[in-house]
N, C-alpha and C positions, 0 to 999 in steps of 0.2 A: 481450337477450343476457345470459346467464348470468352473474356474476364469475368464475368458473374461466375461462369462453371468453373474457371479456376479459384474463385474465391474459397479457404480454407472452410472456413463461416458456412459459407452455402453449402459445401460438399458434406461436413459434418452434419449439418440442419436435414440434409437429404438423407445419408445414413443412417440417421436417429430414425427418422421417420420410417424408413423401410424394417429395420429391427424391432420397431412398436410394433407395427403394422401383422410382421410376422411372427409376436409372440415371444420375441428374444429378448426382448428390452421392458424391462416395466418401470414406467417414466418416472413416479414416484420413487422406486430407487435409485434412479441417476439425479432426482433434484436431491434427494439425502447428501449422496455421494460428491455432488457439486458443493452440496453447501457445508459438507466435510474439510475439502480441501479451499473454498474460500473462505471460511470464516474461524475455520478454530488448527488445521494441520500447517496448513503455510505460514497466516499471522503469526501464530504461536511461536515460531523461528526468530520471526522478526521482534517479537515480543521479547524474549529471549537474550538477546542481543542488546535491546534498550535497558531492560531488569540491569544486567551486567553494569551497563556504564552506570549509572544511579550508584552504583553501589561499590564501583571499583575504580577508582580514579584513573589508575594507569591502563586499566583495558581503556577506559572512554577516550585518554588521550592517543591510544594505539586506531580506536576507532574513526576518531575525528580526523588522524593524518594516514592512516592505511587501511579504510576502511574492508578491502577487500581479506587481505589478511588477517584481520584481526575476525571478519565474520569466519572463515577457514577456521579457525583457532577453534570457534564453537559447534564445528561441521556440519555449515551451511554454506554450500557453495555448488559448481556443477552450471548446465545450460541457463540462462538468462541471470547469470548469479557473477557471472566471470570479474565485469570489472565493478564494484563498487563506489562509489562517493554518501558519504554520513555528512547531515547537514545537521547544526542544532537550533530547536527553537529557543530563544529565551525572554525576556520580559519586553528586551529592543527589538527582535526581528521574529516573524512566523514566515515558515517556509513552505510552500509549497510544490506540488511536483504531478508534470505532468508528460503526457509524451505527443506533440503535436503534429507527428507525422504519420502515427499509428498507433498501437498500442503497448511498448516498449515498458516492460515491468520486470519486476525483480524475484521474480516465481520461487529462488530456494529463502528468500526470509521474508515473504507475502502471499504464497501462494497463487491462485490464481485471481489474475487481474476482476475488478467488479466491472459491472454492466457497463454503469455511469462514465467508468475512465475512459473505454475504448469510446464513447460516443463525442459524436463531433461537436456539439454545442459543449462539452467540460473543455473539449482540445483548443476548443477558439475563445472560448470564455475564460478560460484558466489564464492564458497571455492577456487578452484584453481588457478583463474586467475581472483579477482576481479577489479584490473586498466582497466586489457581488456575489460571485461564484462562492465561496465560504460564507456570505449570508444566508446563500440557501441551506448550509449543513449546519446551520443554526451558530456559526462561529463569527462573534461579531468584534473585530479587533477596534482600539481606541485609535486616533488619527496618526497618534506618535508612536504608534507599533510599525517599522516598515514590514514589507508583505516582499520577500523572495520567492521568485519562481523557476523551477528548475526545468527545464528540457530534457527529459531521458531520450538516450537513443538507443540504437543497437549496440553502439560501442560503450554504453556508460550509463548506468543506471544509480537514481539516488534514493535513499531513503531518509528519513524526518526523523530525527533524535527529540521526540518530544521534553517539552517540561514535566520534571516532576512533581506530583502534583501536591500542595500541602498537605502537611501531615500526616506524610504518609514515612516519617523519620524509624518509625520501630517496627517497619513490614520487613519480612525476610526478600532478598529477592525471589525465592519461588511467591510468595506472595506478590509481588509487584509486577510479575508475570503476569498476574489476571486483570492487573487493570487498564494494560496497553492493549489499544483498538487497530484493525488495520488502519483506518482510514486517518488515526493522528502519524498513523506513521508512512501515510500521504498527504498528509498535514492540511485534507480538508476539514478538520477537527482538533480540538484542544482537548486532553484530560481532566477530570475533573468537572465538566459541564453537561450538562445531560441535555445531550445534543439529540436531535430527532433523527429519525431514520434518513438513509441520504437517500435525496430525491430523483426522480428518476431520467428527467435530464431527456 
């Protein structure tokens, strides 16, 4: 067997196609369905999670030193979920996260990974050029902001404990659930900024 034909990617890309083809699959329901679980079922977890610390001192210090178990606590855990690291952003440090070897993510409080991560120019640009790389997502940090970059692997995946954002003192946490994006909490983005669509890399 070839490497292309083992490629997951390809074999999936081939399936789909034979399912459309034969009337089983109607593609507009799988983009729904896709864009279910990337943008509002997965995030939403992770969302979840960040709400909490904002708002409960001692989960965010349980988060910040066990972050695996403290995400368990809110029953989010399971395959690519196993071992956790919470990182925080604050007015000194934005952090960013990426995974350079492939696409290593944290599927139980993100869902699934976007386009952009798995592709190889965010993988080489995120290490090499990370101010540029959050230029593009419209995130533009001052010079005395350091910029941390995280390497997820298969043994250890991070997530971005964003800032909260001003004035957001009298939201309930279910409220402040709606204003965590996935991608600040891959920390191509800050809250609060009405960042453009992220690009397609």
């Amino acid at each position: 067997m070839s490497k292309q034909s083992a490629d997951p990617a390809v074999r999936t890309r081939a399936l789909e196609s034979i399912l459309v083809e034969k009337g089983l699959l109607d593609p507009k329901a799988l983009d729904v369905l896709v864009e279910l679980y990337e943008h509002k079922v997965g995030p939403r977890n992770g969302a979840k999670v960040v709400a909490r610390a904002w708002t409960d001192p001692d989960y965010k210090q349980r988060l910040l030193s066990d972050a695996t178990a403290a995400i368990k606590e809110m029953g989010f855990s399971g395959l690519q979920g196993e071992d956790m690291v919470v990182v925080e952003n604050t007015p000194e440090v934005h952090n960013l996260v990426v995974c350079t070897l492939c696409s290593c993510y944290p599927w139980p409080t993100l869902g699934l990974p976007p386009i952009w991560y798995k592709s190889a120019p965010y993988r080489a640009r995120a290490v090499s050029d990370p101010r540029g790389v959050l230029k593009e997502f419209g995130t533009e940090l001052s010079e005395n902001v350091e910029v941390r970059v995280w390497d997820t692997t298969a043994e250890l995946r991070y997530l971005v404990l964003p800032e909260r954002p001003a004035g957001t003192e009298d939201l309930s946490e279910e409220q402040l659930v709606d204003l965590v994006t996935r991608d600040s909490m891959i920390g191509v983005t800050k809250l609060g900024s009405s960042a453009p669509a992220a690009p397609s890399h």
